[in-house]
N, C-alpha and C positions, 0 to 999 in steps of 0.2 A: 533269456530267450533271444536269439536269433533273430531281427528287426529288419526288413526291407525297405531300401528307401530309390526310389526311381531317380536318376539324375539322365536324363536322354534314356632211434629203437638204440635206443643202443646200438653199439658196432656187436655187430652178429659173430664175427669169430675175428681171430688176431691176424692181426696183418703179418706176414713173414716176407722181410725185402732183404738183396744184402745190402751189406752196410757200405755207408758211402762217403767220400771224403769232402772236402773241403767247409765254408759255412752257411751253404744255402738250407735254409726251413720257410716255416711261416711267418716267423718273424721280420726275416731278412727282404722279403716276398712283400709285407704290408709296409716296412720303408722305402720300399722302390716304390710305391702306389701313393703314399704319402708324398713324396718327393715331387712326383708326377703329376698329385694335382694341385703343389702350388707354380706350375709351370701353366703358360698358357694354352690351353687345347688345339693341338694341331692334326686333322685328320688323316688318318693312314693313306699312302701311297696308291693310287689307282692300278691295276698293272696294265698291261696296254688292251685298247681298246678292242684289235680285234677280236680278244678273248672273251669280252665282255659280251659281246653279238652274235655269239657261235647259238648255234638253236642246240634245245635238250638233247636233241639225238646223238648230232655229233660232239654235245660235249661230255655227253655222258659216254662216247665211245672212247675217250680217252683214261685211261685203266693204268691203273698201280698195279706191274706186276709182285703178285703175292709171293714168289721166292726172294722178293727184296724186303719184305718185312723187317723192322727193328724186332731181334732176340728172336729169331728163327731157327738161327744156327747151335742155341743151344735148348732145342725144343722146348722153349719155354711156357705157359700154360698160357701169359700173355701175350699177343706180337700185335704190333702195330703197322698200318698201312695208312701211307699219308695219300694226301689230297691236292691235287694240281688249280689252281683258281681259274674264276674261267666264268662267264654264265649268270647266275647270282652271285658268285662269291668273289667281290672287285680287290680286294686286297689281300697279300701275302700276310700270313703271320710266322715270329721266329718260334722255333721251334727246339729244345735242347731236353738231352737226355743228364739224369746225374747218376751216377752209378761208383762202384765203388773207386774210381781212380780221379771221381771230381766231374764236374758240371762241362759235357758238350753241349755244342751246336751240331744240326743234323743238318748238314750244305743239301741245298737241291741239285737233284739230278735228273734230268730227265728221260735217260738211260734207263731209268728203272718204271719209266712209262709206255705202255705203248697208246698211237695214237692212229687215230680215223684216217689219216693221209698224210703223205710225206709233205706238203704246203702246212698243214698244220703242227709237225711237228719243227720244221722249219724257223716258221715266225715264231716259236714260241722260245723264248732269252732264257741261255745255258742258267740263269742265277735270277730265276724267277719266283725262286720260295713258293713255299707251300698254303695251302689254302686251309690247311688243317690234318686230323687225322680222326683214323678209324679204329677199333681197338675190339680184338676178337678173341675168342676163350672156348674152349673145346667143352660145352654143354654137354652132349652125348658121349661121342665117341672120340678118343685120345689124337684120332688121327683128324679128326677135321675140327680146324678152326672155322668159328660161328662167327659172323660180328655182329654185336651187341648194342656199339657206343659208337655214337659220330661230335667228334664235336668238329661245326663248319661255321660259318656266315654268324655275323656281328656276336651275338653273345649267347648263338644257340646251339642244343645240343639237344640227341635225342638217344635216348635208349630201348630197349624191349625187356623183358622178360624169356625164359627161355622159350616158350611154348608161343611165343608172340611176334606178331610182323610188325614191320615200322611203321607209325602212327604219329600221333602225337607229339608236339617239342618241347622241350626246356630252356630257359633261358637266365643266365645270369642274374641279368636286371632289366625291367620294362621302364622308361621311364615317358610321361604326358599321353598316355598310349590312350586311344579315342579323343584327346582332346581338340577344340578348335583352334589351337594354338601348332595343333600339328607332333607326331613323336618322333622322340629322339631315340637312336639304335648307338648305345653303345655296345663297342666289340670287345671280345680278348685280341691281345695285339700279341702277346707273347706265351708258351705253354715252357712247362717244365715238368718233362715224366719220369718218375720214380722208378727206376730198374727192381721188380721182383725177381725174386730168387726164382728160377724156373716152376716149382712146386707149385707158387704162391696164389691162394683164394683171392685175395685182394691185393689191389694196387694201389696207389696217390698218384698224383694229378693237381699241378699246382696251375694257377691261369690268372694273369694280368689284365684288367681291366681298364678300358682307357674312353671317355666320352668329355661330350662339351661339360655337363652337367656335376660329373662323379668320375671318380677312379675306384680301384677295386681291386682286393686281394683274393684269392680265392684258394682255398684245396678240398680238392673231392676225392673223397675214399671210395673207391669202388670196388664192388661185391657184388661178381654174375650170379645166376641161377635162376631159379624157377619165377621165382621174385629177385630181382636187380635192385640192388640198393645204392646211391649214392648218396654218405655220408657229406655233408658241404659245410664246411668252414669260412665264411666272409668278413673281410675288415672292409666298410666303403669310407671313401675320403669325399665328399660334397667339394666339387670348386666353386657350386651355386645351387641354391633351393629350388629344385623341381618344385612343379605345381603337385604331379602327381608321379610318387615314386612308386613304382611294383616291384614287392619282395616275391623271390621266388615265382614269377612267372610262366606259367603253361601255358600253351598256343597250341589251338586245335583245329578241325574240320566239322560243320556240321549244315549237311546241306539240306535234306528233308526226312522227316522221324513218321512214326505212328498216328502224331498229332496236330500235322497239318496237313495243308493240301500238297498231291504229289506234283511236281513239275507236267507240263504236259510233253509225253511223248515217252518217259521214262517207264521202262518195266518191272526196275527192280523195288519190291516196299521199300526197301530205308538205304540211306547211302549217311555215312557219318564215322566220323574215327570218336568221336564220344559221344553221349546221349545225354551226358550231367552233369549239373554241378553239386557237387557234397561238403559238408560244410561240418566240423564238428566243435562247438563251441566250449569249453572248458566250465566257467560259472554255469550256465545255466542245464548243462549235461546235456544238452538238446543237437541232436542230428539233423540237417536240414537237405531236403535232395530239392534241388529244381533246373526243372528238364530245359535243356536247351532248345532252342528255336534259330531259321535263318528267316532275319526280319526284316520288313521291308523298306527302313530305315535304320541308322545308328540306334541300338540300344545300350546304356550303363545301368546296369546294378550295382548298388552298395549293399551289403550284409554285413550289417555291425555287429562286432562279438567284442568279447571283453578281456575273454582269454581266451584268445584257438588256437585248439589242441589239435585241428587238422583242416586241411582241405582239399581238393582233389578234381580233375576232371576224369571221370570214369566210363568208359564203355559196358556199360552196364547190360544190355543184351547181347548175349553171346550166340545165337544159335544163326546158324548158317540159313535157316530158313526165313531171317528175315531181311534178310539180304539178295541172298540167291545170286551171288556174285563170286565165278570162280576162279576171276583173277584178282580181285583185288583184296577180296579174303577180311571186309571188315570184321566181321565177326571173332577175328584173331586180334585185332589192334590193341596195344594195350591199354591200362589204364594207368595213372598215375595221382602216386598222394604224398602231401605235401607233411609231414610232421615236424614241430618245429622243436626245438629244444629251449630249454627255460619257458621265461615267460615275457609273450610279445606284446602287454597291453592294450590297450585300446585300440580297436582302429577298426579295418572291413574288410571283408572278404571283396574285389572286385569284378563285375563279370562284363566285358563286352564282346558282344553280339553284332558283327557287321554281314551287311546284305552281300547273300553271293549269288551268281548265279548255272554255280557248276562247283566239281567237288577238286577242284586244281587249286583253291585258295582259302588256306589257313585264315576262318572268320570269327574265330571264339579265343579269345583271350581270357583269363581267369588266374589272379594274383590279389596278395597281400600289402594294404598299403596303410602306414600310421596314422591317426585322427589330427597328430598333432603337425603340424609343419617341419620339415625336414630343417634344421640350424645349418649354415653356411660354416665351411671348415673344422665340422665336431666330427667327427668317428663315430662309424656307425657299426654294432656288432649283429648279424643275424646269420644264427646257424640251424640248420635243419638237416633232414633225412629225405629223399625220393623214392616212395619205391613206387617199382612198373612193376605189373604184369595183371594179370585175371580183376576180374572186378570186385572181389575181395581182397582185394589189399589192402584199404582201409581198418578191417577187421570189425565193421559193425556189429554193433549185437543187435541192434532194433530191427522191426519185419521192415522189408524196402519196399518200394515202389517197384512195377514190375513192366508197369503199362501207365499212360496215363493215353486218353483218347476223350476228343472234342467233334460235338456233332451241334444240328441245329434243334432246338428245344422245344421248336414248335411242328414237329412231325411225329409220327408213327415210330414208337422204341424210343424217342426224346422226350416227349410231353406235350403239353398245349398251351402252352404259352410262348404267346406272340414277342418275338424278341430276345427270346431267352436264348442260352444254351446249355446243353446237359455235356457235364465232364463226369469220366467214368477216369477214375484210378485206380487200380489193382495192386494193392499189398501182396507180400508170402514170404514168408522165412520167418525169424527170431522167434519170439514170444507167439508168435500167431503159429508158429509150425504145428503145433500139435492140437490145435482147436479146429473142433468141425461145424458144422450147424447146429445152431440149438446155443452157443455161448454167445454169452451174453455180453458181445463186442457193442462200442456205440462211436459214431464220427462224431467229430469236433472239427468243426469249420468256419470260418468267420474272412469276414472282406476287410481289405486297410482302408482299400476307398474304390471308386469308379463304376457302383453299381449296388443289387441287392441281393443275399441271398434266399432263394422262393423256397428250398427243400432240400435235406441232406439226408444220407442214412448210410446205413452198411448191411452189408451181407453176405452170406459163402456161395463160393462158388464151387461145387461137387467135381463139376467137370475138369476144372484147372490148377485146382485145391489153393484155391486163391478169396482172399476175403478183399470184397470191394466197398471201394468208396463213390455214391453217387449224388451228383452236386447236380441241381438245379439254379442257374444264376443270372441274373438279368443285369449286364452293364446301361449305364447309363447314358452311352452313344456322346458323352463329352470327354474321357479320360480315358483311363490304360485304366482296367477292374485289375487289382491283385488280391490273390483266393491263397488263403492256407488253409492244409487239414492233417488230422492224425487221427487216429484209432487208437481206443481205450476202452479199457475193462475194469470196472470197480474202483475207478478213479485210479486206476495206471497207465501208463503209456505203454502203449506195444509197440509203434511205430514211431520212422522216423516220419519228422513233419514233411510233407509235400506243401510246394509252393508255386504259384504258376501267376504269368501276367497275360494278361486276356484281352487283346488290343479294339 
């Protein structure tokens, strides 16, 4: 089972690249990373400051023209468009293609920029390197390139799904992240892109990682489509033991849900690039969803598993109407899930929640971190899978949560008891799809700590074809109440567990 503790696929199809010469792999990729960190950490190059201070408008009017793409000229399925620094993104990273004649460098140029004004294209130095790149794949139609993949700023990267807007981000490594000690951002310093053969479904992508803390090997296999996969291969080298390392980290948006109160002033119900956290824990076969909040201090979750076999931050309601936003189009954002390969032992799911008060700031973190203390100068191996897109990518079998909604317990529709409150969650899908009224479903709910539970039960809902869960619960006005519940039939589970902390 899945425990809360309050502290604050396989490669889908073959890769076809041409072949390349000289002897760069992964190998050669995790001695350069090893090398680097028994070197002392020295942080990347600032580039000049006024580019640092350019506001979003005009730095984002500074554009890679798309006829300069890397492998355009032989219609390639992949091409790439780089990235000028500027804004958030303070330092260049190198950049090199390998292909079959051996491993370039790809010199800046900024010829192949246009930019907001002749003064800004001016100040900005002929051999100012690149900020990153973007990497786009013709989804639909043969003739337009989609971009799919960014990788920019310290060690992040974000993808979509074809069917999906940019949302949510990825990130190499998270490392002290909500602590009072403060987090540390390590970046990639260096990329190496694998030339596919024009044809090719997938590509490689190798990336150098470089922090006070860790170094870092990386290659990610990428595979566009409906669902976007990137395959990831990591070697970490420790120069020193984090307090707290994040494997596999997601950084998300979540400013106000179904389940709290709306901002004042705001007309739209929900503004959020995801709604959850999913959890899929391996020993105990148990699914665990819980929903996110934007709270009004720092929060940390631990979810300890034993073996997990997945996790995820997911946008789990789709529907444009609860949104009603038609530029920013949450209800497309995608999801993302985390599957790991082998087995990661012990350790937790982690979730932090910081207080935002507008939807411009990435406040929900959600990564994987060991029980045991990271060892100074050992090698570390963790390799997984991401896939983006729809809110089933995780592939759940269990009925999900659909809704959860919090009111006060002691009025009219809530109940009569002073103090309480009534939580109404809604299941549908899996095992529950084809059950109507009349079966003999029953909740199971129970509190860790911070209060008492007065009444539970379940029922169908005719009109939504949805079976609820409804919780009567009386915190005890000194702690944070943490509530689990599921749905079961004949001593089965149909549901995955819901989990919520009730301040």
């Amino acid at each position: 089972m899945l425990r809360q503790v309050s502290h604050f696929t396989s490669l889908f199809c073959l890769l076809t690249t041409t072949a390349w010469a000289g002897n760069f792999d992964f190998s050669a990729l995790s001695d350069k990373a090893r090398k680097l960190s028994e070197q002392p950490y020295e942080a990347p190059q600032r580039v000049p400051e006024f580019l640092l201070n350019l506001d979003f408008h005009t730095y984002h009017s500074i554009r890679f023209k798309p006829e300069h793409s890397l492998w355009r000229e032989s219609d390639s399925n992949f091409q790439v468009m780089l990235l000028q620094p500027g804004l958030f993104y303070s330092h260049p990273v190198s950049i090199n293609v390998i292909d079959s004649e051996g491993t370039h460098s790809v010199p800046f140029d900024k010829n192949h920029f246009t930019y907001p004004s002749q003064e800004t294209e001016k100040r900005t130095p002929s051999d100012l390197g690149y900020a990153g790149f973007k990497l786009t794949f013709p989804f639909t139609d043969p003739k337009v390139q989609n971009q799919f993949l960014v990788f920019a700023g310290a060690s992040y990267f974000r993808a979509v799904g074809q069917n999906n807007n940019f949302g949510l981000s990825s990130r190499g490594l998270a490392v002290n992240t909500g602590l009072p000690s403060g987090e540390k951002f390590p970046s990639f310093v260096e990329f190496w892109l694998e030339r596919p053969s024009p044809d090719a479904t997938s590509m490689r992508i190798y990336g150098l990682l470089d922090g006070e803390y860790i170094t870092g090997a990386y290659r990610f296999t990428v595979t566009p489509g409906e669902t976007t996969r990137i395959k990831v291969k990591s070697t970490l080298f420790p120069r020193h033991s984090p307090q707290l390392l994040g494997v596999a980290p997601l950084t998300s948006m979540f400013y106000y849900g179904n389940h709290g109160g709306k901002p004042q002033g705001e007309w739209r119900p929900e503004v959020h690039d995801s709604d959850g956290l999913l959890i899929h824990d391996g020993e105990s076969g148990e699914w665990l969803w819980h929903p996110l909040r934007n709270p009004a201090t720092l929060a940390m979750d631990y979810f300890q598993t034993t073996d997990v076999r997945g996790f995820g931050l997911i946008q789990r309601d789709q529907s444009f109407h609860s949104y009603m936003d038609s530029e920013a189009h949450y209800q497309s954002r995608p999801s993302a899930w985390i599957e790991p390969e082998g087995q990661w032992d012990k350790g937790e799911v982690v979730l932090v929640q910081l207080p935002t008060s507008d939807e411009t700031n990435d406040n929900i973190v959600a990564f994987w971190t060991p029980r045991e203390k990271i060892p100074e100068k050992q090698p570390l191996d963790f390799n997984y899978t991401i896939h983006y897109g729809d809110s089933q990518v995780p592939g759940e079998p269990m009925a999900r949560v659909v809704d959860t909604f919090v009111g006060d317990g002691a009025r009219i529709g809530g109940g009569n008891v002073e103090g309480a409150v009534r939580i109404i969650v809604d299941f549908a899908g899996g095992p529950l799809g084809p059950l109507e009224a009349g079966a003999q479903v029953v909740s199971n709910v129970s509190v860790q700590k911070g209060g008492d539970i007065i009444e539970h039960f379940a029922e169908y809902i005719p009109q939504i074809n949805r079976w609820r869960l409804s919780i009567l619960a009386r915190p005890d006005g000194n702690s944070t109440m943490f509530l689990r519940g599921f749905l079961r039939q004949n001593g089965k589970t149909l549901s995955e567990t819901w989990t919520y902390k009730l301040p």
